[in-house]
N, CA, C and O of each residue as an XYZ file, in Angstrom:
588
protein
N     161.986    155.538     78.064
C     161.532    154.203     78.395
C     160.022    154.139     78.295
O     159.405    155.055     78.839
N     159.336    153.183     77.674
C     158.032    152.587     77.593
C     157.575    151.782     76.539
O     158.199    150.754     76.275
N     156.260    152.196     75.693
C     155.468    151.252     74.831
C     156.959    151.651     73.390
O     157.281    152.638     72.729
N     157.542    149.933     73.553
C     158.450    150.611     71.771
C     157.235    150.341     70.889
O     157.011    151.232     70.070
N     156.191    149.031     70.882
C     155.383    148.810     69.670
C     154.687    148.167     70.111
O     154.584    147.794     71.279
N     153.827    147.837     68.820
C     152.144    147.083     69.218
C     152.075    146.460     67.974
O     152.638    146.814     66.938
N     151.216    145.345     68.186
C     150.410    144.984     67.097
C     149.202    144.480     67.652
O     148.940    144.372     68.850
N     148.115    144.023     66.169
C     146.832    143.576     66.852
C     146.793    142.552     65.958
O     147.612    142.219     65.101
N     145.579    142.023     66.312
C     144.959    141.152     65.248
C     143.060    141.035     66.195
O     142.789    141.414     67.335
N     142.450    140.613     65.522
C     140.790    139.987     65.845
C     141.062    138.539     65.923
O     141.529    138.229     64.827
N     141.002    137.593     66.620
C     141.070    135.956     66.624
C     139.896    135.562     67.458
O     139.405    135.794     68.563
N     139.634    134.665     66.104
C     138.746    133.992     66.518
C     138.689    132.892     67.140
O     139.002    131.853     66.558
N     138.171    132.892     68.797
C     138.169    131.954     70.079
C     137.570    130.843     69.561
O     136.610    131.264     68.916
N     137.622    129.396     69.476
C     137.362    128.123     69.909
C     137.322    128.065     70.983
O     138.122    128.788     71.576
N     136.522    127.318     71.696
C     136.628    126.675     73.276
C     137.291    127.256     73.883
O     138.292    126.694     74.326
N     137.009    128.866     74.235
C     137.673    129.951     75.431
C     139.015    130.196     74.763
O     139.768    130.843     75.490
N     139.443    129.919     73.781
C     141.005    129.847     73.378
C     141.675    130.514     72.209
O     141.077    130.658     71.142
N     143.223    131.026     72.444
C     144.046    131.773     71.389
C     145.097    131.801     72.131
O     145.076    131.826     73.361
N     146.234    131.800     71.326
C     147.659    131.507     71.680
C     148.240    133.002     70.956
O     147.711    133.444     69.936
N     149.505    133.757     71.705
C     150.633    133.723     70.791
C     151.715    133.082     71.038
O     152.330    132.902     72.089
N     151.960    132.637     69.611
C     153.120    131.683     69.442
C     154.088    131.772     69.255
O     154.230    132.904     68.793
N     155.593    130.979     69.326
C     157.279    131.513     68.791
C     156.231    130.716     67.734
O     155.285    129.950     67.915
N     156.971    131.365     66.375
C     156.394    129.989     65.029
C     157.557    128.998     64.546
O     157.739    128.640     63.382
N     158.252    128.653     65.587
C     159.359    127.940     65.097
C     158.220    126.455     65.144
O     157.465    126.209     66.085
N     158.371    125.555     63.782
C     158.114    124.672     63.533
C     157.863    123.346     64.511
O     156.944    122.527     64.500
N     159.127    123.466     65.423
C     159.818    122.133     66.347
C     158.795    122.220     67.739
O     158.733    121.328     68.585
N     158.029    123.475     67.770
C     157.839    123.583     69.114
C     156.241    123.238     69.248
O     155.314    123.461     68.470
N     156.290    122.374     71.014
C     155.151    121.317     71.033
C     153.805    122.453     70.684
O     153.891    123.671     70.527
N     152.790    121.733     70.638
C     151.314    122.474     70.105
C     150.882    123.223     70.906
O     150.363    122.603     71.835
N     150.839    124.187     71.005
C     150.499    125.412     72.196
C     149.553    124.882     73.231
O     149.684    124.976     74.452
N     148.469    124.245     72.488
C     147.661    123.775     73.411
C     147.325    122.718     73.679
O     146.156    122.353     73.796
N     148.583    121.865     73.859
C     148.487    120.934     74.824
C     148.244    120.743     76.254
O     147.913    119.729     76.868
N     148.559    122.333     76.786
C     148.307    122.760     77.986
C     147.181    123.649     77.979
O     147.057    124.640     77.259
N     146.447    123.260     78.751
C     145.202    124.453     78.306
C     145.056    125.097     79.995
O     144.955    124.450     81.037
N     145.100    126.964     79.751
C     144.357    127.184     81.360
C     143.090    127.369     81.820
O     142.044    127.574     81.203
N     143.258    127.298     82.677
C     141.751    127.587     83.164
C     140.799    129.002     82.813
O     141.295    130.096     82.544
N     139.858    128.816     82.856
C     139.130    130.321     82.096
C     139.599    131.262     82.610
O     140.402    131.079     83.525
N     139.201    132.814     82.126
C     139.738    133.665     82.719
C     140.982    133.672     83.366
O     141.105    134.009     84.544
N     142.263    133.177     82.377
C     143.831    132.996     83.160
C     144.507    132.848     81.636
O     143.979    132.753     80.528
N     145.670    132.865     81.994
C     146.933    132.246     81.012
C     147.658    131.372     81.398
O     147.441    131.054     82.567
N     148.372    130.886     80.949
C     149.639    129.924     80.926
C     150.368    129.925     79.537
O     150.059    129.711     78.365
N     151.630    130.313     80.337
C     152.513    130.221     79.820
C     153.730    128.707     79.470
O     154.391    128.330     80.438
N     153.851    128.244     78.625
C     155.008    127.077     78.306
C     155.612    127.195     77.079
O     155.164    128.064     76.330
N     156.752    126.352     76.613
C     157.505    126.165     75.666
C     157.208    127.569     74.315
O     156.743    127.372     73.192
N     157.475    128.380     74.668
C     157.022    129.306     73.190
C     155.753    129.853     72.826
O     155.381    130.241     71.719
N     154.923    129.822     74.296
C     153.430    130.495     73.717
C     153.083    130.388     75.099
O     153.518    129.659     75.990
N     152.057    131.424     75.079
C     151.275    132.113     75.777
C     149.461    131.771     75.447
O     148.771    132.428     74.667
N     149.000    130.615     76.250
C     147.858    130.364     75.738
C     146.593    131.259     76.596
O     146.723    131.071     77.805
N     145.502    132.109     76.290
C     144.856    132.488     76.694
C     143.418    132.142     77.048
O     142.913    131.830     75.969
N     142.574    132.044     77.920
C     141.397    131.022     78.236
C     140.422    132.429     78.519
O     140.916    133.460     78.976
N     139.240    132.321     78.237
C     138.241    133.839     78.058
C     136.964    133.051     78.307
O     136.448    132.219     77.561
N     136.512    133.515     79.623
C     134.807    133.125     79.715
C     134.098    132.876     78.550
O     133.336    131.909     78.543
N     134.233    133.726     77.345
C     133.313    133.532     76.707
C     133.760    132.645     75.487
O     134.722    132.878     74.755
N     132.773    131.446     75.389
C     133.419    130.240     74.698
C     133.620    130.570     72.830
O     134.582    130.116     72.210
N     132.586    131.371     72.210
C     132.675    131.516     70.718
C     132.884    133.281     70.951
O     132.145    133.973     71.651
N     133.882    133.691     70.300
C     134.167    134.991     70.193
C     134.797    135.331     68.782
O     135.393    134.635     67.959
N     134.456    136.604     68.815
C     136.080    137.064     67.713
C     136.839    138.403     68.862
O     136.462    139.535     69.164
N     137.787    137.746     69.166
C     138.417    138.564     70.507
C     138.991    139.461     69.825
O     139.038    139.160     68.632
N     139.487    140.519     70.098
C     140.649    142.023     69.587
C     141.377    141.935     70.720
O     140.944    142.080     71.863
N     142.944    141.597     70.261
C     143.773    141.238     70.687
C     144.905    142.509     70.356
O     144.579    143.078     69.314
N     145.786    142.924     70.798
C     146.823    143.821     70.922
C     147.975    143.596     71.908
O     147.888    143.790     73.120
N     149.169    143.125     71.194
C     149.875    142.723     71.451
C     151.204    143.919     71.584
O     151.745    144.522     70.658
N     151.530    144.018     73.248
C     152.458    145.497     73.209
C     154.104    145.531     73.817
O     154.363    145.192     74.971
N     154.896    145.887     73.070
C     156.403    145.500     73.165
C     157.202    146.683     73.983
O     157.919    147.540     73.467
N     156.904    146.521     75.405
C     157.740    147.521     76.004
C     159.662    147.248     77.029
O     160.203    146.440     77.784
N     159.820    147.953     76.647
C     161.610    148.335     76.892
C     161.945    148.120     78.426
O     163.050    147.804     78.867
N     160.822    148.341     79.140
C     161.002    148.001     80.714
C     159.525    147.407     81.303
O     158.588    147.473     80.507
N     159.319    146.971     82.316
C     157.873    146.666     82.838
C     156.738    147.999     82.675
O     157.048    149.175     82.867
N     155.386    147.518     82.282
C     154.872    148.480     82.020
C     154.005    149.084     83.200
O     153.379    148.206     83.793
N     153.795    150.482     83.730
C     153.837    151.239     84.899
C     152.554    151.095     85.133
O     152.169    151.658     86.157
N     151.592    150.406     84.390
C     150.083    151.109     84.454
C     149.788    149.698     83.322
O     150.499    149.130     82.492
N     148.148    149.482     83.871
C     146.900    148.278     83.164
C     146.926    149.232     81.798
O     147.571    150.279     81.732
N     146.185    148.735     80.813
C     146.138    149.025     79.579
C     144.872    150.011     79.474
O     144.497    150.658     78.496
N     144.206    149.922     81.034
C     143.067    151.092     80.540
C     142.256    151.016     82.180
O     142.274    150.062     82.956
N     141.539    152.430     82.372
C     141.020    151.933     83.494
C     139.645    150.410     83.276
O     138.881    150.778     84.168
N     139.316    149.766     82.991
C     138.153    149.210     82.331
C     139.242    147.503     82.208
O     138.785    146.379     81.996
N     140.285    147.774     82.362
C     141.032    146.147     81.947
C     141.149    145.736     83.140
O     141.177    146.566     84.049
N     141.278    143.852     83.510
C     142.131    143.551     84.295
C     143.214    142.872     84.436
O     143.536    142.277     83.408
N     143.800    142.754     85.190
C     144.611    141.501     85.309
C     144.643    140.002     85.319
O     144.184    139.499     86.345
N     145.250    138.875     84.059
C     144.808    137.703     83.977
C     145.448    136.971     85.329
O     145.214    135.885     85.858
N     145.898    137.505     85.486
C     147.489    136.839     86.071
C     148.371    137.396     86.876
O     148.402    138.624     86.790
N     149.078    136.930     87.606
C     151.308    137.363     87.798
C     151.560    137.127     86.709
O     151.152    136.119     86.131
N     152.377    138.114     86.131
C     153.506    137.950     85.511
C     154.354    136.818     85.172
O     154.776    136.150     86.116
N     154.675    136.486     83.986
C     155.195    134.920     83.973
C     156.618    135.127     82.799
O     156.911    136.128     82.144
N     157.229    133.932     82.848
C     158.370    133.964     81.499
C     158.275    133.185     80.317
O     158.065    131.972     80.309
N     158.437    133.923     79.289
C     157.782    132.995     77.963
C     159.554    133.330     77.179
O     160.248    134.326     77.380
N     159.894    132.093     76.266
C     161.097    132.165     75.919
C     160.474    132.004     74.489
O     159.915    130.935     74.244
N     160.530    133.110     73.393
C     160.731    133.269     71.986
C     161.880    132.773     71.303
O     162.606    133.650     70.835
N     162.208    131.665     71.139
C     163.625    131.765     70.579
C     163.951    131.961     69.054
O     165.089    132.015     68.587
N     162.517    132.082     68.195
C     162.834    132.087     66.930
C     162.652    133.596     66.460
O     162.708    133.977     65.291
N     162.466    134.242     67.378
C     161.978    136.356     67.228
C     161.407    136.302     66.257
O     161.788    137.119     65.418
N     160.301    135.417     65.862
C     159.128    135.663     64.835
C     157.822    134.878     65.684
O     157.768    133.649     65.643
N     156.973    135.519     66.309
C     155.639    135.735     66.832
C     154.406    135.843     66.302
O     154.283    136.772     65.503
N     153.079    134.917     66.579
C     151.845    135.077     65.745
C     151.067    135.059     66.624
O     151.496    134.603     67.683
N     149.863    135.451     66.595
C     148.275    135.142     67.919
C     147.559    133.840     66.095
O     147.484    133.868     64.867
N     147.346    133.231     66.933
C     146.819    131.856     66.636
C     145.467    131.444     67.209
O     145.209    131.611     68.401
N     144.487    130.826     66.224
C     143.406    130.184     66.944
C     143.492    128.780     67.521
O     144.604    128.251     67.523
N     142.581    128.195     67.950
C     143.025    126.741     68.478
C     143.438    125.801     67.307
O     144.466    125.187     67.590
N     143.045    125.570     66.338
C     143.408    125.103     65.487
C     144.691    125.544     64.736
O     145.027    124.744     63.863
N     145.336    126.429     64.849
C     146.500    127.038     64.828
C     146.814    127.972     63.492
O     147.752    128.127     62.710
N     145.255    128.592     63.724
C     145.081    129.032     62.128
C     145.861    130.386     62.456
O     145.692    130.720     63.629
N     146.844    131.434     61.564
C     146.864    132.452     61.962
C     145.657    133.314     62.020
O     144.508    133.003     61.705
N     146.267    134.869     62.644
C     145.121    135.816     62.858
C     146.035    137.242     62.976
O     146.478    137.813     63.972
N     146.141    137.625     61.309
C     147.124    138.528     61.304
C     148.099    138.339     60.679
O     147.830    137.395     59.938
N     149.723    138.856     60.401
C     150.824    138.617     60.025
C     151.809    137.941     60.870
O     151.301    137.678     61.960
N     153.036    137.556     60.778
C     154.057    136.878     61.757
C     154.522    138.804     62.043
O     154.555    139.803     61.324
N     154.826    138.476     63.590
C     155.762    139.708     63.724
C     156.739    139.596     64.790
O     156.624    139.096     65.909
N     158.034    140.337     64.042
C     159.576    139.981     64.520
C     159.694    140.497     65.307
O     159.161    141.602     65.203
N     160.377    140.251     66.617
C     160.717    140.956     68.377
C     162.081    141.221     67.684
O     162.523    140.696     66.662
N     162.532    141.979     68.329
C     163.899    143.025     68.081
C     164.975    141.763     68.811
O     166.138    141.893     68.432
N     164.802    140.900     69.527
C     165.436    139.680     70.089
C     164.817    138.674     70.492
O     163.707    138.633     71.023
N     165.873    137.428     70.126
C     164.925    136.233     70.912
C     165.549    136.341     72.249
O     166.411    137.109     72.677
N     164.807    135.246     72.867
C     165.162    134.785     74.508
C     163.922    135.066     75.153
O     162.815    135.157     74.622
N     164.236    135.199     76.405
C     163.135    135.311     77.372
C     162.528    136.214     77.688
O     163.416    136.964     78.092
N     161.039    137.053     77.888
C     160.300    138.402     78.153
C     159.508    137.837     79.307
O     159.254    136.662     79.573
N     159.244    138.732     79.804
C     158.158    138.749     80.742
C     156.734    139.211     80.226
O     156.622    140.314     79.692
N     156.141    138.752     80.313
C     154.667    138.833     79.801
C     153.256    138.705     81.199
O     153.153    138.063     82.243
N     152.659    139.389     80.693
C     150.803    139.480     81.390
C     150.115    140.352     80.826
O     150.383    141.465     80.373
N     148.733    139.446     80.926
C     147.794    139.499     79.670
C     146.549    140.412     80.759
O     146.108    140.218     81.891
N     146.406    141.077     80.075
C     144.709    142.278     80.559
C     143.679    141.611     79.930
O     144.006    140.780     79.083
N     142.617    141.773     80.132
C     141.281    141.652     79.801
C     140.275    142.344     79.832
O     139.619    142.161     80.857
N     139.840    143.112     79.102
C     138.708    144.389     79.136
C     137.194    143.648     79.588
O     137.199    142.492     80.010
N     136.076    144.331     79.471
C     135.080    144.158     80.101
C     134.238    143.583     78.565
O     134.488    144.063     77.459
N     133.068    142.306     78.851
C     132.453    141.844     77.839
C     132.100    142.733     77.338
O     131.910    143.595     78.196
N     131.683    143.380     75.571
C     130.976    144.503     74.920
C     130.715    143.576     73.630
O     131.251    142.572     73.162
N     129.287    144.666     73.174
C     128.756    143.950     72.117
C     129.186    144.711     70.967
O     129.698    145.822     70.827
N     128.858    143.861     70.248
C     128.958    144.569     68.621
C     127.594    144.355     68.001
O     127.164    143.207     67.897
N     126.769    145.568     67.511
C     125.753    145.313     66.782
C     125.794    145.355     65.134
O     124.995    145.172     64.216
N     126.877    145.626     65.254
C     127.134    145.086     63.643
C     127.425    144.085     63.031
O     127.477    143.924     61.811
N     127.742    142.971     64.316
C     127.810    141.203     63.462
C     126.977    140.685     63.334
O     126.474    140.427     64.428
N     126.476    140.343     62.595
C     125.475    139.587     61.752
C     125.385    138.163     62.674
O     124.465    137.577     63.245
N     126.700    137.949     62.523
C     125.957    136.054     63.194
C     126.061    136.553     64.898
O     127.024    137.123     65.410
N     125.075    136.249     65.419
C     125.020    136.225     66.632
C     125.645    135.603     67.674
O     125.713    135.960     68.850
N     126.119    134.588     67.105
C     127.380    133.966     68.118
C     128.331    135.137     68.134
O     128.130    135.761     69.176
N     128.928    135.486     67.681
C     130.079    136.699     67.826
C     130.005    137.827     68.187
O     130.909    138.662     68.178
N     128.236    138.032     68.756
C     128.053    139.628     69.109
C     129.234    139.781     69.858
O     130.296    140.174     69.376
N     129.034    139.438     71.168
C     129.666    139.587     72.993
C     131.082    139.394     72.244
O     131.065    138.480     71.419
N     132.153    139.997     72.360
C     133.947    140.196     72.239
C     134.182    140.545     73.807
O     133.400    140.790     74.726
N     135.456    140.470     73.725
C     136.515    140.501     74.663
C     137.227    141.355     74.205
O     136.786    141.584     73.079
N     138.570    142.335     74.514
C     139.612    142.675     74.425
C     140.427    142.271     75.528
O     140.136    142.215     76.723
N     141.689    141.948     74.828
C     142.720    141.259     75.264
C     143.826    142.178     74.946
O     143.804    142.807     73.888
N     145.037    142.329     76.003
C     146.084    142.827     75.319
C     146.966    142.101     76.003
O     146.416    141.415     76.865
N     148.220    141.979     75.946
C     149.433    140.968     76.295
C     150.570    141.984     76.032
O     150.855    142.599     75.005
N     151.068    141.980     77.109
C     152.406    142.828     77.431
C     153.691    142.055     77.362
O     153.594    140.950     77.896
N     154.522    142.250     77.001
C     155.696    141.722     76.728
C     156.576    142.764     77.101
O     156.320    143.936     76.827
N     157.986    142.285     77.939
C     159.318    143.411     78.331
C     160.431    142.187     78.661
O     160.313    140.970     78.800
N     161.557    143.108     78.716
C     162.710    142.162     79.000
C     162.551    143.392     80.909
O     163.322    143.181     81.846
């Protein structure tokens, strides 16, 4: 029992914001609901995420475990949240910017239905290798998912 898989992607934040999404077509716009900074909310097929820092390119890692996971993603992360229920029903998943651009490939959950999910947040760090200065300061984000 533990981590079955991961994926990542880099997404780039609008206005504190990035979703992952079910990508079924029918389902309302992730962010119609928006949370409050530093939090999530969860509704209809996505998991929207809100990050102090308003222009980012966040690193995101998204992790698929078999039971609840025993331990934070690092000593250095925290907790966004309780634990909440997000219902996938189409078992094809994306992290999305506000505009609903992808960020990354679609990737398939071994089932649809309902997971339990909560999202970590690592500590602000810079990058001195981006050029545009809006994007020094990142975030890491990771989002746990289990039945």
């Amino acid at each position: 029992m533990g981590l079955v898989d991961s994926f990542g992607a880099t997404v780039l934040m609008e206005r504190h914001l990035f979703a992952l999404i079910d990508t079924d077509p029918e389902i309302e716009d992730p962010f119609s609901r928006i949370p409050e900074n530093a939090s999530f909310l969860v509704h209809e097929g996505s998991v929207v995420v809100a990050s102090v820092l308003e222009d980012q390119m966040a690193r995101v890692r998204v992790e698929l475990w078999d039971s609840p996971p025993d331990a934070s993603p690092g000593d250095a992360f925290r907790s966004m949240g309780e634990a909440a229920l997000v219902s996938f029903d189409s078992e094809q998943v994306q992290l999305v910017n506000l505009m609903r651009e992808p960020a990354g490939d679609e990737y398939e959950l071994a089932d649809a239905g309902p997971y339990q999910v909560r999202v970590w947040v690592g500590p602000q760090e810079e990058d001195p290798e981006e050029e545009l200065e809006t994007y020094r300061l990142f975030e890491r984000f990771v989002i746990q998912l289990w039945r």
